[in-house]
N, C-alpha and C positions, 0 to 999 in steps of 0.2 A: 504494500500500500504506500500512494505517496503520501509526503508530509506537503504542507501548503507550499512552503518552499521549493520543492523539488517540483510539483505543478507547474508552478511559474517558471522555473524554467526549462522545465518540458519545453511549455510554450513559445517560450522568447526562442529555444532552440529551433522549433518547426516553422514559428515567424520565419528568422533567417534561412533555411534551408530551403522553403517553399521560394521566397526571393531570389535564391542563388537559381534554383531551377525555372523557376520562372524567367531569366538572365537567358539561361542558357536552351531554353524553349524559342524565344526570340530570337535569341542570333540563328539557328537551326530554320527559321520560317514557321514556325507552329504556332500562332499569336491564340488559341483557342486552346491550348494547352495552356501556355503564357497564363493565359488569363484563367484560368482552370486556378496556375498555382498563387499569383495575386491575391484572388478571392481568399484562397485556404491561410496564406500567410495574414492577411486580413484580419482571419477570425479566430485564428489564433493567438495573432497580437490583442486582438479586443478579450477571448478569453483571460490571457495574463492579466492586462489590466485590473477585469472584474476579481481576480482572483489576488489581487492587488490590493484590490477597495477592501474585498472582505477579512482581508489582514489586516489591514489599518482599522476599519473598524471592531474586529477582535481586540488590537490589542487599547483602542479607543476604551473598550469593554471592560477589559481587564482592571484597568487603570482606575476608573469609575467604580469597580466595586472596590477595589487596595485602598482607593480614596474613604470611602464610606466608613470601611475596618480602620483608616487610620484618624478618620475626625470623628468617631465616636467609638472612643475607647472602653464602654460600657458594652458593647455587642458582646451577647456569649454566643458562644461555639456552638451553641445547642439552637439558638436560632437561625445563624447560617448552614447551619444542616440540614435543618427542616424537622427538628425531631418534633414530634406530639406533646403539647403540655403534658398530657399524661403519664410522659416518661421522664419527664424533666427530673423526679427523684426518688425513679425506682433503681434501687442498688442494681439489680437485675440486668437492665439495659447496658446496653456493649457501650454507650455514649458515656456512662457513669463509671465505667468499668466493669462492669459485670458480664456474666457468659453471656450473655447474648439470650438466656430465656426468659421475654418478657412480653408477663399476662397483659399488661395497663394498657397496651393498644387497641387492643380490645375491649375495652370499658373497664375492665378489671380493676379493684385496687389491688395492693400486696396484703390487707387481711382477709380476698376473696377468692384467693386461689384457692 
């Protein structure tokens, strides 16, 4: 699998390559080939781009939540996770340190087990 990275320059690769052959379609006389590879390096440079945008605003993304953990130094761990109030203070739950078997997500308290 690619990394975003390596996408982009996939693409930036095939950009240039379709150009070079698109170069050497024209001197040959094939201008429908030519233009075959134009089109492809085209869409492939617009792919990078967009794959471009989507990186920047990742790490646009990133930044904005580091931002949030760093001006309020009050956020627990247990609400950037997503845990259920309910488990906020059962020994039980993996979040608290516990094994991991926990009734309270289930409505349960710990003297309903």
């Amino acid at each position: 699998m690619l990394t975003l990275d390596e996408a982009i320059k996939h693409c930036e690769e095939k950009a240039e390559a379709n150009r070079g052959a698109a170069e050497s379609w024209k001197r040959e006389g094939f201008e429908a080939s030519a233009a075959d590879c134009e089109e492809c390096a085209a869409e492939h440079e617009q792919l990078a781009n967009w794959l471009k945008e989507l990186k920047e605003l990742r790490t646009r993304e990133a930044l904005r939540e580091m931002d949030k953990l760093v001006l309020k130094p009050n956020v627990q761990l247990q609400d950037l996770l997503g845990i259920p109030d309910a488990c906020r203070n059962c020994s039980n739950h993996p979040s608290n340190g516990g094994s991991g078997i926990c009734h309270c997500i289930n409505g349960l308290t710990p003297t309903e087990w």
